[in-house]
C-alpha positions as a Markdown table, in Angstrom:
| # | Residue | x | y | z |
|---|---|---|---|---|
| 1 | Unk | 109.8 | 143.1 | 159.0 |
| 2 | Unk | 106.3 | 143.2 | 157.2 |
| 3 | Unk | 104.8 | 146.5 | 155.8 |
| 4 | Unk | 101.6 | 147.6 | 157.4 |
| 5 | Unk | 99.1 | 147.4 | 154.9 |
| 6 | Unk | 97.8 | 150.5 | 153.5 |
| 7 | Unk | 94.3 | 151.0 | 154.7 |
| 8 | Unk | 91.6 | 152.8 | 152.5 |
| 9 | Unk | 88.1 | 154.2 | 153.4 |
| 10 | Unk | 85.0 | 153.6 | 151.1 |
| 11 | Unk | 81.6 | 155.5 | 150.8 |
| 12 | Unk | 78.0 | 155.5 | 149.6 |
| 13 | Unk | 78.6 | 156.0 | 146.0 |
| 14 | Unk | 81.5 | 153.4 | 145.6 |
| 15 | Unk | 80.1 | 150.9 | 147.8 |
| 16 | Unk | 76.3 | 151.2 | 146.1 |
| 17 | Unk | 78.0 | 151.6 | 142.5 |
| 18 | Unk | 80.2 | 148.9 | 142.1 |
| 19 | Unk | 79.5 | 145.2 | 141.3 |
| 20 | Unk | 79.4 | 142.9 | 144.5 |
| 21 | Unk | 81.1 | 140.3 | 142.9 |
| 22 | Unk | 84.0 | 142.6 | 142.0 |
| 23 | Unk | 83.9 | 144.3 | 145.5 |
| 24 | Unk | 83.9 | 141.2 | 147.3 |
| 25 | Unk | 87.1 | 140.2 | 145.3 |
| 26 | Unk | 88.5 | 143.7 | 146.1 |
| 27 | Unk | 88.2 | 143.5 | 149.5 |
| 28 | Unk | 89.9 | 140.0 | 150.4 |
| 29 | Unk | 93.6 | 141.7 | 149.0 |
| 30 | Unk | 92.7 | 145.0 | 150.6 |
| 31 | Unk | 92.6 | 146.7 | 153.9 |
| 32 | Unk | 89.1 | 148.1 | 153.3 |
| 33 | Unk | 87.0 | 150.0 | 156.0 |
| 34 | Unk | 83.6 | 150.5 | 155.6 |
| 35 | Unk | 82.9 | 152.9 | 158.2 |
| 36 | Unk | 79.3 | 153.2 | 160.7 |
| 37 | Unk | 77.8 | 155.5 | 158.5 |
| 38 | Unk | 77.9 | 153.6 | 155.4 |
| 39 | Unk | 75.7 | 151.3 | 157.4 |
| 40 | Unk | 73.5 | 154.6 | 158.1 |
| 41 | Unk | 73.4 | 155.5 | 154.3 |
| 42 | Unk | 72.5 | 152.1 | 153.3 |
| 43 | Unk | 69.6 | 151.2 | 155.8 |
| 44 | Unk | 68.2 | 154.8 | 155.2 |
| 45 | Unk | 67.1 | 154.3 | 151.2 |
| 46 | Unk | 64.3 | 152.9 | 151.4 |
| 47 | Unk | 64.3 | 151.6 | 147.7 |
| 48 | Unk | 67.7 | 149.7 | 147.9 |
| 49 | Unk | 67.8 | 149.1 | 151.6 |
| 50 | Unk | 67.3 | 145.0 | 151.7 |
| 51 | Unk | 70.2 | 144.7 | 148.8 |
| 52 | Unk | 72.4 | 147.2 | 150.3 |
| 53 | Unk | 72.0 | 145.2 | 153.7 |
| 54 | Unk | 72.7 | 141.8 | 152.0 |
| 55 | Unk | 75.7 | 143.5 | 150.3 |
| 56 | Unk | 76.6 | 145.0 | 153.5 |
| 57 | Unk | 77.2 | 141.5 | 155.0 |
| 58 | Unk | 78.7 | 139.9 | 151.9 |
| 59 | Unk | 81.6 | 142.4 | 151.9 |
| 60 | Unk | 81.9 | 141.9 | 155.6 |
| 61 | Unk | 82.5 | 138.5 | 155.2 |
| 62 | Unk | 84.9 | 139.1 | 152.4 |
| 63 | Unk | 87.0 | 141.2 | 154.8 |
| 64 | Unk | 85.9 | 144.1 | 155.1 |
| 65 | Unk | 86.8 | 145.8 | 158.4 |
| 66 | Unk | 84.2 | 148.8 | 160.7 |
| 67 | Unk | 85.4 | 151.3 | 162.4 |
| 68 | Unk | 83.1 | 153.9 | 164.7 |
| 69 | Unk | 81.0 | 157.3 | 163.5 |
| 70 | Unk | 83.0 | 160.2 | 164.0 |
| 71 | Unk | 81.0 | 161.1 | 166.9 |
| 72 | Unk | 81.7 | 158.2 | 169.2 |
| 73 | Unk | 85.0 | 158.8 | 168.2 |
| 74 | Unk | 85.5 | 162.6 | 169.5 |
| 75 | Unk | 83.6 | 161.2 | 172.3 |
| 76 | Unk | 86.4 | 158.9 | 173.1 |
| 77 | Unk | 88.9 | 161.6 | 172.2 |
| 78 | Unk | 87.2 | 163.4 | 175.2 |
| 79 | Unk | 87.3 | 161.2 | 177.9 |
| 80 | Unk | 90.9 | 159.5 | 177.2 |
| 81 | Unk | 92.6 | 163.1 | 176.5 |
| 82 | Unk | 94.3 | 161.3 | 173.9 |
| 83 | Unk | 93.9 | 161.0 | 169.8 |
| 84 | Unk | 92.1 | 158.0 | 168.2 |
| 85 | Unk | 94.6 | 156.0 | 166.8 |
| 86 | Unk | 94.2 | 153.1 | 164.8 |
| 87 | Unk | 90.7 | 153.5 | 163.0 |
| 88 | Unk | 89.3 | 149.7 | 162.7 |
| 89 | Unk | 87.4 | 148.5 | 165.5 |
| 90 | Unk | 88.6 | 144.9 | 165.6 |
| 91 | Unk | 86.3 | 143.4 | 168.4 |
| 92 | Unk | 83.0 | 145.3 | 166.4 |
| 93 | Unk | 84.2 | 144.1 | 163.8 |
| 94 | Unk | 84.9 | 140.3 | 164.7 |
| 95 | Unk | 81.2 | 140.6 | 165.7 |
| 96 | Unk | 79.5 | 141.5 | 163.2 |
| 97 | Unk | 81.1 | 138.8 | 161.2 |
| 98 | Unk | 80.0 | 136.4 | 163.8 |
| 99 | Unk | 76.4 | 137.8 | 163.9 |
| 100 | Unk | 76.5 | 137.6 | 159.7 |
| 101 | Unk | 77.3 | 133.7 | 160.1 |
| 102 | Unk | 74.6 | 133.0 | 162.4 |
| 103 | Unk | 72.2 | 135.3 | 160.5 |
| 104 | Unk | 71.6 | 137.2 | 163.6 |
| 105 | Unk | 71.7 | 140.5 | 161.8 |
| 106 | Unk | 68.8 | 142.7 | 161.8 |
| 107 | Unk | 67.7 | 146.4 | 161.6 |
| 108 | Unk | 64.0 | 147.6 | 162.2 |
| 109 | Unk | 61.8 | 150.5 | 161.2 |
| 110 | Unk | 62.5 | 151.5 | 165.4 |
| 111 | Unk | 66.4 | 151.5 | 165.1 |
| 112 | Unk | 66.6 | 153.2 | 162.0 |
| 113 | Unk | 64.4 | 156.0 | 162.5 |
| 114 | Unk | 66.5 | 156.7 | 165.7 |
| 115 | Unk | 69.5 | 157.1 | 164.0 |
| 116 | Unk | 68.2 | 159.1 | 161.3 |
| 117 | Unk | 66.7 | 161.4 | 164.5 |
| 118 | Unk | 70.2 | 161.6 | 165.9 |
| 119 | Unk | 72.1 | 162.7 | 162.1 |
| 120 | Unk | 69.1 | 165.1 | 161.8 |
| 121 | Unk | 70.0 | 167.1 | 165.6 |
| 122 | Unk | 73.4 | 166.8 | 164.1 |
| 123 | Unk | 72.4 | 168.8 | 161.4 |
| 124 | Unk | 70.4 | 171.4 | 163.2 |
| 125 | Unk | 73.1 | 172.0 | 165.4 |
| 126 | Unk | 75.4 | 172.4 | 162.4 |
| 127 | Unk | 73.1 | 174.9 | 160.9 |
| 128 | Unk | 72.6 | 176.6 | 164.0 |
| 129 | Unk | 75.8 | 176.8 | 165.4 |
| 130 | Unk | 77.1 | 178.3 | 161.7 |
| 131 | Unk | 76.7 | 182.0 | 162.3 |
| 132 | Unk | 78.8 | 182.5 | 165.3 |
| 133 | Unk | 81.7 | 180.2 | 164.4 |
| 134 | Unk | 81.5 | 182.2 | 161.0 |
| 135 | Unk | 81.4 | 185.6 | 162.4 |
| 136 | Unk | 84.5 | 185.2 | 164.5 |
| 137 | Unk | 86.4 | 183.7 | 161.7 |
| 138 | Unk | 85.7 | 186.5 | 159.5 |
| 139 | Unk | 86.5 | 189.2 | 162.3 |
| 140 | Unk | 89.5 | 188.1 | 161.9 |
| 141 | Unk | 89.7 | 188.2 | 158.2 |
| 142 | Unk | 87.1 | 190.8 | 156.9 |
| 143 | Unk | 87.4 | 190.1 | 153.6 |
| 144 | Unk | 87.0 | 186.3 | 153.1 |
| 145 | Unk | 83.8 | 186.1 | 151.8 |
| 146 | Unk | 84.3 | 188.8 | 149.0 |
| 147 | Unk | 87.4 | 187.2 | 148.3 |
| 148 | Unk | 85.4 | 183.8 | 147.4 |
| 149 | Unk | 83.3 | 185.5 | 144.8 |
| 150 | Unk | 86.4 | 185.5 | 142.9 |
| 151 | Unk | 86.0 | 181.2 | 142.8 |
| 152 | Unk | 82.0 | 181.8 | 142.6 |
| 153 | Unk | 82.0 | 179.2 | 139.8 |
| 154 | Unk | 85.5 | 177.3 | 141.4 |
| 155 | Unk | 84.4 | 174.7 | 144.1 |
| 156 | Unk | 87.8 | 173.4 | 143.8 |
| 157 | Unk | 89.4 | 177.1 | 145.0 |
| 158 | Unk | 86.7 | 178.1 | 146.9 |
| 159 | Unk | 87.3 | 174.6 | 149.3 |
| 160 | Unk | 90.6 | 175.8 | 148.6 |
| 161 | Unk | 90.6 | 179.1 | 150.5 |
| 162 | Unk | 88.0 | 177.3 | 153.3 |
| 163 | Unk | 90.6 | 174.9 | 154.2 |
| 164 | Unk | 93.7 | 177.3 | 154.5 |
| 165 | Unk | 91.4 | 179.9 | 156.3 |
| 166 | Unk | 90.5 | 177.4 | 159.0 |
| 167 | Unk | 93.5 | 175.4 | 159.2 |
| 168 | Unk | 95.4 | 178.6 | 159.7 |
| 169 | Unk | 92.8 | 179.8 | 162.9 |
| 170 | Unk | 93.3 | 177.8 | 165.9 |
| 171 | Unk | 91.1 | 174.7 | 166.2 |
| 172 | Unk | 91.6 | 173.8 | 170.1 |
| 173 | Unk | 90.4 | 177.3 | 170.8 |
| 174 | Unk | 87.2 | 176.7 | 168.2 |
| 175 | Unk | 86.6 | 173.3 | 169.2 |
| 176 | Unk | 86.5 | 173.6 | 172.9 |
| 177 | Unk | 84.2 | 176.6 | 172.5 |
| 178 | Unk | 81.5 | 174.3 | 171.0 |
| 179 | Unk | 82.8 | 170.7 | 172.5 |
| 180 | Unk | 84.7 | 171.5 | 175.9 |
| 181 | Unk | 81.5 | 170.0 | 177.3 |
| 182 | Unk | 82.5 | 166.4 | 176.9 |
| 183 | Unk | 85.3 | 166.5 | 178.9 |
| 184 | Unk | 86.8 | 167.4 | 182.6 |
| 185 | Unk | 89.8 | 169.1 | 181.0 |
| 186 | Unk | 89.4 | 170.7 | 177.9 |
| 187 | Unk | 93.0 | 172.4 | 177.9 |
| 188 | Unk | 93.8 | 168.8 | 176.7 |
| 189 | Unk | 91.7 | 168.0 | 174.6 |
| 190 | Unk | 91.7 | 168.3 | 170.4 |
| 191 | Unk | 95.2 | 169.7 | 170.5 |
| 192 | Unk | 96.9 | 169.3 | 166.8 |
| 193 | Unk | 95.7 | 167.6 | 163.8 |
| 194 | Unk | 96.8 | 164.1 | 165.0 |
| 195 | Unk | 93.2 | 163.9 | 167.1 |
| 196 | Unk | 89.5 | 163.2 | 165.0 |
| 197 | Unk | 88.0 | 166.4 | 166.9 |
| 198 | Unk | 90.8 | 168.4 | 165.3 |
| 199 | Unk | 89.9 | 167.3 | 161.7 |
| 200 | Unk | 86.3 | 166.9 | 162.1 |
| 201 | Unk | 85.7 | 170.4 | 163.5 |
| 202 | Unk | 88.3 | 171.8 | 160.7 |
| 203 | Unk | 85.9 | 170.6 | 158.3 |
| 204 | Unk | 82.6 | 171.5 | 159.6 |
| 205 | Unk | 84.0 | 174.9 | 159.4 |
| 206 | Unk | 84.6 | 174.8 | 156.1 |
| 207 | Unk | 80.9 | 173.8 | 155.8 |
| 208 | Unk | 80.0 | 176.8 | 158.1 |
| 209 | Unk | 81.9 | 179.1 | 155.5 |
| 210 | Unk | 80.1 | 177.3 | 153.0 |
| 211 | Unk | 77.0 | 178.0 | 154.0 |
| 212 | Unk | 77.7 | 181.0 | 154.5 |
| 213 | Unk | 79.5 | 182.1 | 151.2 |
| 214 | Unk | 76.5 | 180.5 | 149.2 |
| 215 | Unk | 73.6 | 182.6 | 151.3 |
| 216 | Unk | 75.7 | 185.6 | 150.6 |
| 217 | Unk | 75.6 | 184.7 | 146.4 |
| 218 | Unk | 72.0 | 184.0 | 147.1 |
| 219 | Unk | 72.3 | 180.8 | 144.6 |
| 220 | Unk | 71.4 | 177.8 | 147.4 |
| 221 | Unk | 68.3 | 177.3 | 150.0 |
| 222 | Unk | 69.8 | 175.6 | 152.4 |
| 223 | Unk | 67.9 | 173.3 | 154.2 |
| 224 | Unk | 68.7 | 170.7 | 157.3 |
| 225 | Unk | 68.4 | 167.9 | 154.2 |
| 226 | Unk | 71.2 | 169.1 | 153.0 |
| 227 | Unk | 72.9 | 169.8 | 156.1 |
| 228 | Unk | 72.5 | 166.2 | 157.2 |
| 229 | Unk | 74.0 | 164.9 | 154.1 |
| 230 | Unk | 77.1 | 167.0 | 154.4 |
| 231 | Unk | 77.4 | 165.7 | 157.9 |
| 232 | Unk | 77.6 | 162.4 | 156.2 |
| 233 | Unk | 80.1 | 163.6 | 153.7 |
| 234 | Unk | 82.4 | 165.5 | 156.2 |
| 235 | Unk | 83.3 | 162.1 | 158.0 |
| 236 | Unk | 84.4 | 160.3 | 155.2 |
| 237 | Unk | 87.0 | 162.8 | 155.1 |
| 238 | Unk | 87.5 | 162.9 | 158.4 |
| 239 | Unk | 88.5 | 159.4 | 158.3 |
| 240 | Unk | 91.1 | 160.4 | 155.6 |
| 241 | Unk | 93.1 | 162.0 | 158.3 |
| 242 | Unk | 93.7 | 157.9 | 160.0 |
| 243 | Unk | 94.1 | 156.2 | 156.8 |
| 244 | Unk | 95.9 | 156.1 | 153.4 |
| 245 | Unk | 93.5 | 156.5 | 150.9 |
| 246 | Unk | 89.0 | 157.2 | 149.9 |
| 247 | Unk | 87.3 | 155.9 | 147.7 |
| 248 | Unk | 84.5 | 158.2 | 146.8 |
| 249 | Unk | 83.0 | 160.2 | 143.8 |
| 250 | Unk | 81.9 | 163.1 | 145.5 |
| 251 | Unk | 82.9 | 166.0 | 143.7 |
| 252 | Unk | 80.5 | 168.7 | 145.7 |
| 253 | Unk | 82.2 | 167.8 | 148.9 |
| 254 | Unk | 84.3 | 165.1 | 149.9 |
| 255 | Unk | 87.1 | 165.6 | 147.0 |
| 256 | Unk | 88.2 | 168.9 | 146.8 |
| 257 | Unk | 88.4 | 169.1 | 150.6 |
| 258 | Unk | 90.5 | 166.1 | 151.1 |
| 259 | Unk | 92.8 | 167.0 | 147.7 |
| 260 | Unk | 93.5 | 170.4 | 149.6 |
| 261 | Unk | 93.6 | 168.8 | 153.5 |
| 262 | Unk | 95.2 | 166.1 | 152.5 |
| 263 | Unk | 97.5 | 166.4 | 149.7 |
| 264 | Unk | 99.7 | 163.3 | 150.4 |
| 265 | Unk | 97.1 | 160.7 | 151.1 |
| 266 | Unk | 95.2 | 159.3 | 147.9 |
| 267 | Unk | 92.0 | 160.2 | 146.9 |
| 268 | Unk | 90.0 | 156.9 | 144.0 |
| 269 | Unk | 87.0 | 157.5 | 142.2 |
| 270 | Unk | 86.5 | 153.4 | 141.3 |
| 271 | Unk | 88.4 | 150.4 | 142.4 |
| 272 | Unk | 90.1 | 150.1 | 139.3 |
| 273 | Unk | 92.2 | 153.2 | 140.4 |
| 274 | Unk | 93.7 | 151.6 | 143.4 |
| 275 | Unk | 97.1 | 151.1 | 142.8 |
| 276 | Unk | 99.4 | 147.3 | 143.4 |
| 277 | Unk | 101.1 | 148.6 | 146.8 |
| 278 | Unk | 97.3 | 149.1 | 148.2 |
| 279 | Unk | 97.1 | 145.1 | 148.0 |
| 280 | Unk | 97.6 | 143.1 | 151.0 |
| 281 | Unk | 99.4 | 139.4 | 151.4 |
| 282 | Unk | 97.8 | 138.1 | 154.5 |
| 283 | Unk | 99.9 | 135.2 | 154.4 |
């Protein structure tokens, strides 16, 4: 019987960072997902956006496999009452690949100010939904926030104590408060950690207390910039929850929360990291 491949996630910073030659090789022995908002990243900078397209497609054709934004996915998650399970979209993408080789690929000015409309709502409603999600948690647990100071200069601890906080609350109850909209029965929906909506809401909490804990210090003006970026951040590890391993560098964000969310799965900061049972024999 064959192995199923281990399958890893990769981000901004890896993808933008690394040599194309060198990723291209990477990716034809490795199950590699470069997830929808990669895209987003890369066809929002301005200054790199034609050579991150052009690398975009490269890597695609090396073997590089898509898999949805976290929002279509809870989406799904909402109307099938049932957790998203295997992450790469196969028929997106077998089509993209097809649209590469015909050099039928194209984003305008139109389509990608409308996505960067929809991550910006994301972000206001991430910002503004915050203090009430906040406030109940810390009902519950008074003293959470003056227990943070003691990590003040700790992002690894503080992440730390955002993570066990949450994951300790229950999430169906939280996410169904904010997301019970999207479906007809919301008693069966986002029920354990096995679901996107359970992780992805875990984590924007963790943002929320955050937020929160850094207003409180008074050391950060936080701004729906910001707010959008996280966004971005927070699915990366999201993914982490379907998949073996990330590739990332983020140390603000992305690694301490999946090092404390997801202490078994692996976490790289370059490809040179990846160990021999991540490569694949598609033979």
């Amino acid at each position: 019987m064959k192995s199923v491949p281990k399958q890893l996630i990769i981000d901004k910073d890896i993808f933008q960072g690394t040599n194309q030659a060198a990723l291209c090789r990477f990716t034809k022995n490795h199950f590699l997902i470069r997830p929808d908002v990669l895209l987003y990243e890369c066809l929002t900078n301005p200054e790199e956006k034609d050579i991150l397209q052009q690398r975009f497609e490269q890597v695609m054709l090396a073997g590089a496999y898509v898999c949805p934004r976290v929002n279509a996915i809870v989406f799904k998650e909402a109307q099938r009452l049932s957790p998203y399970a295997f992450l790469p979209d196969l028929k997106m993408t077998t089509d993209i690949r097809a649209s590469i080789r015909k050099k039928n690929v194209s984003f305008d000015s139109h389509y990608i100010r409308e996505i960067y409309e929809k991550h910006c709502q994301g972000a206001q409603t991430l910002l503004d939904a915050a203090p009430k999600t906040v406030e109940k948690i810390a009902s519950q647990e008074p003293e959470l926030l003056e227990k943070a100071k003691k990590y003040q200069g700790n992002r690894a601890e503080r992440f730390r104590l955002w993570v066990e906080t949450v994951t300790s609350r229950d999430i169906h109850e939280l996410a169904i408060e904010k997301l019970g909209h999207l479906t007809d029965s919301p008693e069966r929906f986002c029920l354990s950690n096995e679901w996107i909506t359970w992780n992805y809401f875990c984590f924007i909490c963790v943002i929320y207390l955050e937020y929160t804990f850094l207003r409180t210090v008074g050391n950060e003006n936080l701004k729906l910039l910001k707010a959008e970026h996280d966004c971005q951040d927070i699915e990366y590890v999201t993914y982490l929850s379907r998949v073996d391993g990330l590739l990332t560098k983020d140390k603000k964000l992305a690694i301490p929360i999946a090092n404390v969310a997801f202490p078994d799965k692996d976490v790289f900061s370059s490809l040179d990291e990846v160990p021999e049972n991540y490569i694949c024999n598609w033979t």
